[in-house]
C-alpha positions as YAML, in Angstrom:
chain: A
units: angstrom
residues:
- id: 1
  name: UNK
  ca: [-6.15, 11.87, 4.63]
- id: 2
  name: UNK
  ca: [-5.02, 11.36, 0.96]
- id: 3
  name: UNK
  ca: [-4.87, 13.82, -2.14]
- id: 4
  name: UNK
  ca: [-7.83, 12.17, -3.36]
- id: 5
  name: UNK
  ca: [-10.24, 12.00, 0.20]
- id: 6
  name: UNK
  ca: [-9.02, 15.49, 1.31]
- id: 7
  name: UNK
  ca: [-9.85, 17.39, -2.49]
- id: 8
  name: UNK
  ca: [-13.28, 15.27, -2.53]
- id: 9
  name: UNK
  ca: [-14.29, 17.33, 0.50]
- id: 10
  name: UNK
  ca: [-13.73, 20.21, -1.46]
- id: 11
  name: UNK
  ca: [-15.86, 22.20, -4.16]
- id: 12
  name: UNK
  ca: [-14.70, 23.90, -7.53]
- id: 13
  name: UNK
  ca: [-15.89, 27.05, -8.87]
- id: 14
  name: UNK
  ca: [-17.80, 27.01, -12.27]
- id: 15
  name: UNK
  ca: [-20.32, 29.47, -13.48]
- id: 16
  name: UNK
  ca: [-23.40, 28.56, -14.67]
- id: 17
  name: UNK
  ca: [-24.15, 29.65, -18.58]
- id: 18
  name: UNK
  ca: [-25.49, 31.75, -19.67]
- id: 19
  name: UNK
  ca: [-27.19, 32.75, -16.71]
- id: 20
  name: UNK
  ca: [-26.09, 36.46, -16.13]
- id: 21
  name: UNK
  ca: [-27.59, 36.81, -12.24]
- id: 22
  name: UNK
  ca: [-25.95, 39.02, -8.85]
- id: 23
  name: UNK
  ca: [-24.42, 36.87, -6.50]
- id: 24
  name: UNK
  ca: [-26.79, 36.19, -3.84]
- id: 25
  name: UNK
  ca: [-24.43, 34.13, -1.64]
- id: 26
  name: UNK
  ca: [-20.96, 34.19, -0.58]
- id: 27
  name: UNK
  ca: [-18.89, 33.08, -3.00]
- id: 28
  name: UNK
  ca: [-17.18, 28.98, -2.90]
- id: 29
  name: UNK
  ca: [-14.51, 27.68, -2.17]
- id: 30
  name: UNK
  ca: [-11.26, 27.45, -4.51]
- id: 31
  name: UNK
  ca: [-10.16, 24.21, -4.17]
- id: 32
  name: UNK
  ca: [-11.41, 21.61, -6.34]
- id: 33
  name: UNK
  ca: [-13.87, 18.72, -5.57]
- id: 34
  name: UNK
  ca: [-12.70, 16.27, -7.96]
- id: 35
  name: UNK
  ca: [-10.43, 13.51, -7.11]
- id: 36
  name: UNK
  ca: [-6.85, 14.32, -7.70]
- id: 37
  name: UNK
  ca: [-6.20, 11.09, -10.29]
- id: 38
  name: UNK
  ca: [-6.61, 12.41, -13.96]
- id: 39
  name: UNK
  ca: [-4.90, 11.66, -16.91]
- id: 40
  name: UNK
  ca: [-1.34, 11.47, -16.26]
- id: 41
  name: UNK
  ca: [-0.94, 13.91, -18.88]
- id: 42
  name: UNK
  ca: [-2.37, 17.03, -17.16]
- id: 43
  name: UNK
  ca: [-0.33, 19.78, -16.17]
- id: 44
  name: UNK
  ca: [-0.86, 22.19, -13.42]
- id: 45
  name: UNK
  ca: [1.29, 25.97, -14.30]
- id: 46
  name: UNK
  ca: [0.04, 29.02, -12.33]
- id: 47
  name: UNK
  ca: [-0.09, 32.00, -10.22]
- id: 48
  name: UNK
  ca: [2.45, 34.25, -11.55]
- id: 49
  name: UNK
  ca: [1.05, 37.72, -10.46]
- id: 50
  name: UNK
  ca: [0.12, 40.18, -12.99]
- id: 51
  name: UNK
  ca: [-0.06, 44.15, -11.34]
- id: 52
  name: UNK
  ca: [-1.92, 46.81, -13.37]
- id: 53
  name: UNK
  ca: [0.53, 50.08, -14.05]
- id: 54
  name: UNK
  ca: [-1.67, 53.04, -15.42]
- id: 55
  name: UNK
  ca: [-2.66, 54.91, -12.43]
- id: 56
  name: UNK
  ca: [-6.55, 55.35, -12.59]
- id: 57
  name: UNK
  ca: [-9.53, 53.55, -14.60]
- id: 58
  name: UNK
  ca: [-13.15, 55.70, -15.00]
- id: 59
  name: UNK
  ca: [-14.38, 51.98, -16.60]
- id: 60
  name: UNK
  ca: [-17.88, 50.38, -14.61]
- id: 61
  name: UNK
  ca: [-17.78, 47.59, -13.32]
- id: 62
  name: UNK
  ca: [-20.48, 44.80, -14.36]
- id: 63
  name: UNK
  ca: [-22.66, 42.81, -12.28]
- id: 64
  name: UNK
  ca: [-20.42, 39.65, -10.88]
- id: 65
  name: UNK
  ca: [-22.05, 36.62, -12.54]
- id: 66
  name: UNK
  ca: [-23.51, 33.50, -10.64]
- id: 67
  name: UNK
  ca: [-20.76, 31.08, -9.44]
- id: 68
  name: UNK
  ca: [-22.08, 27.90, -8.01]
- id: 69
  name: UNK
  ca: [-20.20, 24.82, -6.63]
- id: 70
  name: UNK
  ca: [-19.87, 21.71, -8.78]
- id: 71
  name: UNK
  ca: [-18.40, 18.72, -7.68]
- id: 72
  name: UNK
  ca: [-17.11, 17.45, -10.54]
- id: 73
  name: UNK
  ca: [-16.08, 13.34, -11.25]
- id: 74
  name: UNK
  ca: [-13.53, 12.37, -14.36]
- id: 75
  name: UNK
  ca: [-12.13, 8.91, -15.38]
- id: 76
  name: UNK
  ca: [-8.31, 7.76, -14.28]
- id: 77
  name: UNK
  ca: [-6.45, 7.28, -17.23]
- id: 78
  name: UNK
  ca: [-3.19, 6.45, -17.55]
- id: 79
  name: UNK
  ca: [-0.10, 7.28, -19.48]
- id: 80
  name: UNK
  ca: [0.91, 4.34, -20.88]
- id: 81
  name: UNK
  ca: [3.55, 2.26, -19.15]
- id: 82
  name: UNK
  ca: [3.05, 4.50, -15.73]
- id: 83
  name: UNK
  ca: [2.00, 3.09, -12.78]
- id: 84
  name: UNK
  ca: [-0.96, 4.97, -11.34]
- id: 85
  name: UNK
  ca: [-0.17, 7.54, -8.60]
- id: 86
  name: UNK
  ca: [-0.93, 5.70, -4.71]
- id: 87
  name: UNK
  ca: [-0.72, 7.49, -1.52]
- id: 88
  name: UNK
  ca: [2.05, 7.48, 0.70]
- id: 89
  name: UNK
  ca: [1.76, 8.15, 4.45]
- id: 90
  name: UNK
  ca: [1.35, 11.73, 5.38]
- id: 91
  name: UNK
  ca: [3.33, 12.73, 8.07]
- id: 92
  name: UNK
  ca: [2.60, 15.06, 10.91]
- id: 93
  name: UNK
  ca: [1.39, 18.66, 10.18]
- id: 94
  name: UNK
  ca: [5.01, 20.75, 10.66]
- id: 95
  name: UNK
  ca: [5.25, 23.34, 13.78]
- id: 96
  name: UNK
  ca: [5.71, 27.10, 13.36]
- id: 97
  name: UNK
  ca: [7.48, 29.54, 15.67]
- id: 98
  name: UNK
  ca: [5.15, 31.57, 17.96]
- id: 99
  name: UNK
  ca: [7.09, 35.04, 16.70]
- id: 100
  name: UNK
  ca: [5.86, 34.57, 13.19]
- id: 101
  name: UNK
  ca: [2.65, 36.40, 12.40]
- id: 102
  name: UNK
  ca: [-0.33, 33.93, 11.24]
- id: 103
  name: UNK
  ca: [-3.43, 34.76, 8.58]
- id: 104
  name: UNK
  ca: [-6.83, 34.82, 10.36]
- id: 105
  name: UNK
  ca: [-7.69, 31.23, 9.17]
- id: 106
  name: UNK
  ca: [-4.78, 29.94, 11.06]
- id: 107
  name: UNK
  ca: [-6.14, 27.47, 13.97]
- id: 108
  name: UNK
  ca: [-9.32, 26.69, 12.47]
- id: 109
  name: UNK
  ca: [-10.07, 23.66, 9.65]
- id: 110
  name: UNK
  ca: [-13.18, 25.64, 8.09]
- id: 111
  name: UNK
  ca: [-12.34, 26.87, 4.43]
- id: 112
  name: UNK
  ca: [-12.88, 30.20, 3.80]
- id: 113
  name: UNK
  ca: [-15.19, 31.39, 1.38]
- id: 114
  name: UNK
  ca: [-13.37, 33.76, -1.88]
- id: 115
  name: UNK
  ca: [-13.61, 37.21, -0.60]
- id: 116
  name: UNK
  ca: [-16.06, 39.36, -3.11]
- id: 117
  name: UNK
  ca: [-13.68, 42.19, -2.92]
- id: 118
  name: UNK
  ca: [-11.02, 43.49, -5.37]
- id: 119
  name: UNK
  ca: [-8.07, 43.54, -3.59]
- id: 120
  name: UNK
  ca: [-6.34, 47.12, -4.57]
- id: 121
  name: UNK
  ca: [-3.11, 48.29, -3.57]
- id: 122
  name: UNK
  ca: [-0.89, 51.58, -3.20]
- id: 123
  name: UNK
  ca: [2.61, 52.03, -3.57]
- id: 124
  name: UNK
  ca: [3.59, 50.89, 0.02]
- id: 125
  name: UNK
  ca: [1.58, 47.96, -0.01]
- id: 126
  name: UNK
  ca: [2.97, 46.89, -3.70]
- id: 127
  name: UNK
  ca: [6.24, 46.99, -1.86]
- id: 128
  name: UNK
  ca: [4.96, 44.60, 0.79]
- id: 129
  name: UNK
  ca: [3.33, 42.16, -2.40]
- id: 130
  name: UNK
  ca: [6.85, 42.43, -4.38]
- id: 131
  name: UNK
  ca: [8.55, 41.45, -1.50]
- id: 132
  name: UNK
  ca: [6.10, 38.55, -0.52]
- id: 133
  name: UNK
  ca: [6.03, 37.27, -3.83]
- id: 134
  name: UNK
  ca: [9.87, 37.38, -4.38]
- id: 135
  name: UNK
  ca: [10.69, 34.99, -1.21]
- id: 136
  name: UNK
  ca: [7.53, 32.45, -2.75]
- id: 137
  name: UNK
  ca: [9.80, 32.74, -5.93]
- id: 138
  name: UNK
  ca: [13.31, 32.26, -4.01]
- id: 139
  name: UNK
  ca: [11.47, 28.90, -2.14]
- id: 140
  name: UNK
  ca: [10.04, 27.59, -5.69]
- id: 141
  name: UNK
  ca: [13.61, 27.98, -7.07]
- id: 142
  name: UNK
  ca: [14.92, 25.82, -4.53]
- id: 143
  name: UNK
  ca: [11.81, 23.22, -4.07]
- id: 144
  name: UNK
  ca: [12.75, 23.15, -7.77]
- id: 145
  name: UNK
  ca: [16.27, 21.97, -7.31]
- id: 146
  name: UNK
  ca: [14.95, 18.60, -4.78]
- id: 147
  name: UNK
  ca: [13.02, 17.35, -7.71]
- id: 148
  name: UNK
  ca: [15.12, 14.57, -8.49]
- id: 149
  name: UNK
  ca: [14.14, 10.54, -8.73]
- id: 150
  name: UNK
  ca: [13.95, 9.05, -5.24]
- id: 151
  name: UNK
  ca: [12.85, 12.39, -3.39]
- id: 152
  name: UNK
  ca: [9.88, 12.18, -1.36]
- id: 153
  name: UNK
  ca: [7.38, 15.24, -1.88]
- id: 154
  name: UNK
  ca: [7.36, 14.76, 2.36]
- id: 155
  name: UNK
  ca: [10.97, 15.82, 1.82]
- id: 156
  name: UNK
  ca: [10.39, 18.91, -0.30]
- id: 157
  name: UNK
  ca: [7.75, 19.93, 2.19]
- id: 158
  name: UNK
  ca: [9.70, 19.99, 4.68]
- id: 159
  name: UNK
  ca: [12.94, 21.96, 3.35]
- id: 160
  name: UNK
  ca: [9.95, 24.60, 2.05]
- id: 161
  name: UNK
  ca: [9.01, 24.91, 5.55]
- id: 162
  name: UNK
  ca: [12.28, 25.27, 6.91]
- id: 163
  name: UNK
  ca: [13.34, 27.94, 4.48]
- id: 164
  name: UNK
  ca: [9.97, 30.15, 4.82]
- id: 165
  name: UNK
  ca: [9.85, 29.87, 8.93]
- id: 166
  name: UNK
  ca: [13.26, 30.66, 8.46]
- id: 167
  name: UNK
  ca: [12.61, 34.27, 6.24]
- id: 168
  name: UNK
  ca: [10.01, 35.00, 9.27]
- id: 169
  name: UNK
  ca: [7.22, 33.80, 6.96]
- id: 170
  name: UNK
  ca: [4.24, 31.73, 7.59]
- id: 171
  name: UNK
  ca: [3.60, 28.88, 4.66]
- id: 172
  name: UNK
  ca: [-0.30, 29.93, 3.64]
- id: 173
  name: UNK
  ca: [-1.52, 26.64, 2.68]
- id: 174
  name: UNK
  ca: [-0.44, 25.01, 6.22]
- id: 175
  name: UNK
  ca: [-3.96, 24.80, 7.91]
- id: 176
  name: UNK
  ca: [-6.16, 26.14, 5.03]
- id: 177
  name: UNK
  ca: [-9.46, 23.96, 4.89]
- id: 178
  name: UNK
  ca: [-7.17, 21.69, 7.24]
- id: 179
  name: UNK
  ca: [-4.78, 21.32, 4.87]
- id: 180
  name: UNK
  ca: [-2.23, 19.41, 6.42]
- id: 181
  name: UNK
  ca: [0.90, 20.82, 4.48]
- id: 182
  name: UNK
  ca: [3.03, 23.90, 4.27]
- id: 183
  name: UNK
  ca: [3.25, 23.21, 0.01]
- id: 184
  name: UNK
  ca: [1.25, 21.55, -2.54]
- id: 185
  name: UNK
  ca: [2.83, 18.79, -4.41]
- id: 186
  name: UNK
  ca: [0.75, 17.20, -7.35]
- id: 187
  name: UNK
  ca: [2.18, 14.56, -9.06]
- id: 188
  name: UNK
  ca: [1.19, 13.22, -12.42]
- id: 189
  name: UNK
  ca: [-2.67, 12.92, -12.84]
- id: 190
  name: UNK
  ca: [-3.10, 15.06, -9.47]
- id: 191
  name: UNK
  ca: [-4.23, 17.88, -10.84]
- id: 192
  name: UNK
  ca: [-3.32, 20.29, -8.28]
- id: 193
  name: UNK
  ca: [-3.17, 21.01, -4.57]
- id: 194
  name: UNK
  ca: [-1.77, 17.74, -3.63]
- id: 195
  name: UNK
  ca: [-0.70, 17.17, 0.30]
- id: 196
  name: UNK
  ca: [2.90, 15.40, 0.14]
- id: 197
  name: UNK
  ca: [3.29, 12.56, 1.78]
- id: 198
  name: UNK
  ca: [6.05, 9.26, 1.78]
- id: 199
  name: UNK
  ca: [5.67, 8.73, -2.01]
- id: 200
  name: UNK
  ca: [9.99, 8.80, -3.85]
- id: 201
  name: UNK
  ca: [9.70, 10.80, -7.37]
- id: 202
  name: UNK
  ca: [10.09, 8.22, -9.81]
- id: 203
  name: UNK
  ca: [12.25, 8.81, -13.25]
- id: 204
  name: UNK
  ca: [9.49, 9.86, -15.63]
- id: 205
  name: UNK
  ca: [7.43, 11.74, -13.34]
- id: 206
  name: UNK
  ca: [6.38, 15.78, -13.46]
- id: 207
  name: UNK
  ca: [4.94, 17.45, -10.48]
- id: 208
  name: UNK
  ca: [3.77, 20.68, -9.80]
- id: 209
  name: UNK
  ca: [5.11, 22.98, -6.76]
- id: 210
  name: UNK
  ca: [2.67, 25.52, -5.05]
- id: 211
  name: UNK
  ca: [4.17, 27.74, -2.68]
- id: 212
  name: UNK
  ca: [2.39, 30.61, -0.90]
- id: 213
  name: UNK
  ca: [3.81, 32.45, 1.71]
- id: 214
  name: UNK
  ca: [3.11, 34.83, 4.30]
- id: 215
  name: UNK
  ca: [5.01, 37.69, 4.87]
- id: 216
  name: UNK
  ca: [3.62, 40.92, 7.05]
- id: 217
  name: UNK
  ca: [0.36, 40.43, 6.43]
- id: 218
  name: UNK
  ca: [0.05, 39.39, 2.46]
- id: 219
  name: UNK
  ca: [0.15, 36.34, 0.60]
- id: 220
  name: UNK
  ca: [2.85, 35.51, -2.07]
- id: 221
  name: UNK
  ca: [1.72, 32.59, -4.77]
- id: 222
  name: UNK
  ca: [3.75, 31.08, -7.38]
- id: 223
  name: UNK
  ca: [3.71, 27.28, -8.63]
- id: 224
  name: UNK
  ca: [5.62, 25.63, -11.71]
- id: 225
  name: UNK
  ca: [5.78, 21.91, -13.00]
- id: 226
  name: UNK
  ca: [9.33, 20.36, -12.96]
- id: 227
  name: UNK
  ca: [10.39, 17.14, -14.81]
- id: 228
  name: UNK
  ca: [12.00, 14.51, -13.07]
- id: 229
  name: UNK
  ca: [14.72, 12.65, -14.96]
- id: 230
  name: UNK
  ca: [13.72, 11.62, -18.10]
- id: 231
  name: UNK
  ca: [10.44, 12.34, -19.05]
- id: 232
  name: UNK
  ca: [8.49, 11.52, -22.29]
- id: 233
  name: UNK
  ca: [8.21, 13.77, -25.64]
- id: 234
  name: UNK
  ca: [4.46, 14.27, -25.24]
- id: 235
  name: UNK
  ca: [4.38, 15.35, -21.60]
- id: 236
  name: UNK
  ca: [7.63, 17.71, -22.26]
- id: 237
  name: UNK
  ca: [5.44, 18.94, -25.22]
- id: 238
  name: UNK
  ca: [2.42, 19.76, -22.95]
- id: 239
  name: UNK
  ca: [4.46, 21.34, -19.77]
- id: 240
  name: UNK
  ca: [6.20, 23.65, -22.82]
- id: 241
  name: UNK
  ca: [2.63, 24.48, -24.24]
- id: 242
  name: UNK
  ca: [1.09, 25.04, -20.63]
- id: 243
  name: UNK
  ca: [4.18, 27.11, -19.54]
- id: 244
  name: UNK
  ca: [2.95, 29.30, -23.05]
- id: 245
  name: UNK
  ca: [-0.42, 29.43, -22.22]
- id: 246
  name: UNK
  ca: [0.36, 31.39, -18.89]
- id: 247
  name: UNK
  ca: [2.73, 33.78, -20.58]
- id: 248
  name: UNK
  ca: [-0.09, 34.63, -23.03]
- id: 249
  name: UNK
  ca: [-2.41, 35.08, -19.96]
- id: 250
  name: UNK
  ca: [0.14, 37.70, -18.42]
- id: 251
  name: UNK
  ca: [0.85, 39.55, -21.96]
- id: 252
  name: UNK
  ca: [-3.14, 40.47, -21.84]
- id: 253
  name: UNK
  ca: [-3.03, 42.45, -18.63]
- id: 254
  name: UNK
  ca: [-3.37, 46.27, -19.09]
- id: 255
  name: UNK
  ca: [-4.94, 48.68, -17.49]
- id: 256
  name: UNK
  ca: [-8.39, 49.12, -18.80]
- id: 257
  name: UNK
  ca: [-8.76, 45.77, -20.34]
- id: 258
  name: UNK
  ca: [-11.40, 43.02, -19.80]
- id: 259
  name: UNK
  ca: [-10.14, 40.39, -17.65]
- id: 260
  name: UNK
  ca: [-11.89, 37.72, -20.10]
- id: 261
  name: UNK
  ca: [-8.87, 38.73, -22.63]
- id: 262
  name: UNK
  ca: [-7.04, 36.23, -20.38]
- id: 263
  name: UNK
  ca: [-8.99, 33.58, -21.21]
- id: 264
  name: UNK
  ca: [-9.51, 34.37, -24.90]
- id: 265
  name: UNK
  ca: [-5.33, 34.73, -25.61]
- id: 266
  name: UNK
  ca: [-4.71, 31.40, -23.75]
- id: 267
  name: UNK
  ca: [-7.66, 29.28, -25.46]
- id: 268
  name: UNK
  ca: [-6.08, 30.40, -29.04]
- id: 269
  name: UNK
  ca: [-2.57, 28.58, -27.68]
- id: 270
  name: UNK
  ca: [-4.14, 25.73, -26.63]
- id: 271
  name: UNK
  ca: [-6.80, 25.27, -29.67]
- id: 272
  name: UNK
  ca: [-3.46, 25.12, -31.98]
- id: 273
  name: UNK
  ca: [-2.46, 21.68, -29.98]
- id: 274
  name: UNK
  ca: [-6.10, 20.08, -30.22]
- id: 275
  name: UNK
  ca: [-5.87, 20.81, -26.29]
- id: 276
  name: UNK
  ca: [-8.67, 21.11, -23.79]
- id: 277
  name: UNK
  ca: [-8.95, 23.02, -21.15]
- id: 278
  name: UNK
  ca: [-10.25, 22.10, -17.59]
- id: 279
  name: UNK
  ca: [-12.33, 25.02, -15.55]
- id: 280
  name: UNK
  ca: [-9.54, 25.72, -12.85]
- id: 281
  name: UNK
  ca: [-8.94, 29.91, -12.52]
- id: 282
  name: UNK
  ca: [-6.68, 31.95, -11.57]
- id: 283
  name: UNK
  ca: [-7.47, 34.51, -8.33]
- id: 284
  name: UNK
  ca: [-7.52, 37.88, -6.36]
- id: 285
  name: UNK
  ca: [-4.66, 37.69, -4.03]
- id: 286
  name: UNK
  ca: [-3.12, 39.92, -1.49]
- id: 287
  name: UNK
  ca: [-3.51, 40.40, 2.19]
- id: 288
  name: UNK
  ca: [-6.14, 37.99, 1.46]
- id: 289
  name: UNK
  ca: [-5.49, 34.27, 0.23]
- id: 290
  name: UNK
  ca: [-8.32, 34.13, -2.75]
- id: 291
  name: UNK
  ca: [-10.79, 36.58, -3.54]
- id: 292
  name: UNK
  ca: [-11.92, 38.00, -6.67]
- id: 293
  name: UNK
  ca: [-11.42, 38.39, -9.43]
- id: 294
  name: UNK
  ca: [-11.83, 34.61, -10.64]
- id: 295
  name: UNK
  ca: [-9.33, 34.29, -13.35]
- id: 296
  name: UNK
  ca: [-11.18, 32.08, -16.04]
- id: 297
  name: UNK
  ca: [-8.72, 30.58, -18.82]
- id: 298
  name: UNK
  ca: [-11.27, 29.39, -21.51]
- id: 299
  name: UNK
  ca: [-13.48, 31.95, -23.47]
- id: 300
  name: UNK
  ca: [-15.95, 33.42, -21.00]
- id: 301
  name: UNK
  ca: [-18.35, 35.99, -20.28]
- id: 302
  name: UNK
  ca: [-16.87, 36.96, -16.92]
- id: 303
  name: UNK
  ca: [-17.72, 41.16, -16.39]
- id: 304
  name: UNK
  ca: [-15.36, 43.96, -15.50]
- id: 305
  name: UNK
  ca: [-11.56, 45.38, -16.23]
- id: 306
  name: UNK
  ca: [-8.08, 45.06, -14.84]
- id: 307
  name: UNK
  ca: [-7.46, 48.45, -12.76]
- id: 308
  name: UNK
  ca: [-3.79, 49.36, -11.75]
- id: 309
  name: UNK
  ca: [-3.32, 48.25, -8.35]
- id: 310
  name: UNK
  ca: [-5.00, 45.10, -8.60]
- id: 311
  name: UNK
  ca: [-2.83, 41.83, -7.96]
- id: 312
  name: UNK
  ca: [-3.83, 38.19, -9.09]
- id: 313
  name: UNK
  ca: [-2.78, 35.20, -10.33]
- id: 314
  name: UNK
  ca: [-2.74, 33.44, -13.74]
- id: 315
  name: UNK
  ca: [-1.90, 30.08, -14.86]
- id: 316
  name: UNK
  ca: [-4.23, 27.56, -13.95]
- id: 317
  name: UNK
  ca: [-5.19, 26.97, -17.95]
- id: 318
  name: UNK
  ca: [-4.74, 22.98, -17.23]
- id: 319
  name: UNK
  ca: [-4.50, 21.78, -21.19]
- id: 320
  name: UNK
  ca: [-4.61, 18.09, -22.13]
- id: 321
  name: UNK
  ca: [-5.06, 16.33, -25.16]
- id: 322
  name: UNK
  ca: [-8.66, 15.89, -25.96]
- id: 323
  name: UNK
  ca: [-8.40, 12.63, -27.05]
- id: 324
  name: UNK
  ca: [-7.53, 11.50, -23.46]
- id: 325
  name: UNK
  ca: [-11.04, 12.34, -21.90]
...
């Protein structure tokens, strides 16, 4: 299965305006439906986790508005003078030790819906997230460090693996929605979630790195985009300006304060660039893989307020110049 066949089996999450209505079925799935080829110019920066730190909220929580899934088709441009991205061969899905504790969606190809619930956490099980999230950070660091012209993203799959088995982890996206991967590579116009496969890194090229792990029953997510070798002004420009828009995301999270701020501070960034923004979100995440919040970077209506205790991820703001669509 390719990038492209495996995320058209998939569904993104967009809410439908202004339609303000309860949730009357479970909620979709994350990934997104439209085929991974975009404008080689999109960039994919996300899920750096943002933790409340007052210690109690007396705010109401709004009704949860109407999500329903879109599949979604764009065009294929391309950066000029870059060959388009073409699938490699996958190679076989990576074994993991019996020891190793697995998440509940292990050993099954359905895709779980988003959990409704707000994950919340005490101070022992912040300990557990800190400590989940810091080896996802330690394997990004050195995914990072493989991202070099020639490298196969089949290569940097498999030293991820290796290195998470080896903490005692379990690599969340191996087997999620039968994904066949312990890491999401997406290079170029691949928006995000990309399986790796045969494909060398070619001089030129960015690609994002998703790594989730799991460590004693919760989920640690980080990604960032990397350039490989020489890349050009433009694309350095718009990795620099994504990179911006997450940090803008995280300064907005307080205790007490509309999650929609999110959206609002990183839609300012981008509007100075003449930027758009594609409708991929950030998400609850914890002892469950995604659940709400949804994480919207654009302006948005979404109800309710960040509560210490909560964890979630932000980054998936996705700017590109407008002029490309």
């Amino acid at each position: 299965t390719s990038q492209c066949d495996w995320q058209l089996r998939l569904c993104t999450l967009r809410r439908r305006r202004p339609a303000m209505k309860l949730l009357v079925s479970p909620p979709p799935p994350l990934f997104p439906s439209s085929p991974c080829r975009r404008s080689g110019k999109a960039i994919l920066q996300k899920h750096f986790h943002a933790v409340a730190t007052r210690e109690s909220c007396k705010c109401g929580e709004a009704n949860r508005t109407a999500i329903c899934r879109v599949a979604e088709t764009h065009g294929s441009e391309q950066v000029k003078g870059r060959e388009p991205l073409r699938r490699g061969t996958v190679s076989p899905r990576l074994p993991v030790p019996e020891h190793i504790r697995r998440p509940p969606y292990d050993g099954t190809d359905h895709l779980p819906d988003v959990n409704p619930g707000r994950q919340m956490h005490d101070r022992e099980s912040i300990v557990h997230m800190r400590a989940a999230c810091e080896l996802a950070a330690r394997v990004l660091q050195y995914a990072g460090t493989m991202v070099k012209p020639s490298v196969t993203t089949d290569e940097i799959d498999r030293a991820v693996h290796q290195m998470i088995i080896d903490a005692g982890a379990y690599p969340s996206p191996l087997g999620y929605g039968g994904f066949p991967k312990s890491v999401c590579t997406s290079v170029n116009e691949c928006i995000c979630h990309g399986i790796p496969d045969s494909r060398a890194l070619r001089d030129g090229d960015i690609i994002n790195i998703d790594v989730t792990i799991y460590l004693n029953g919760y989920h640690g997510d980080t990604s960032r985009t990397y350039l490989c070798g020489e890349v050009d002004e433009p694309t350095k420009q718009l990795v620099k300006v994504t990179k911006e828009c997450m940090l803008r995301g995280i300064s907005a999270c307080k205790h007490g304060v509309s999650f929609k701020a999110i959206g609002e501070r990183i839609s300012e960034h981008v509007n100075k660039y003449g930027y758009s923004i594609d409708p991929f979100i950030g998400h609850g995440v914890g002892t469950i893989f995604h659940s709400e919040p949804i994480i919207w970077h654009t302006y948005d209506y979404e109800p309710g307020f960040m509560v210490a205790g909560q964890t979630f991820t932000i980054g998936k703001p996705l700017p590109w110049p407008s002029s490309s669509r």
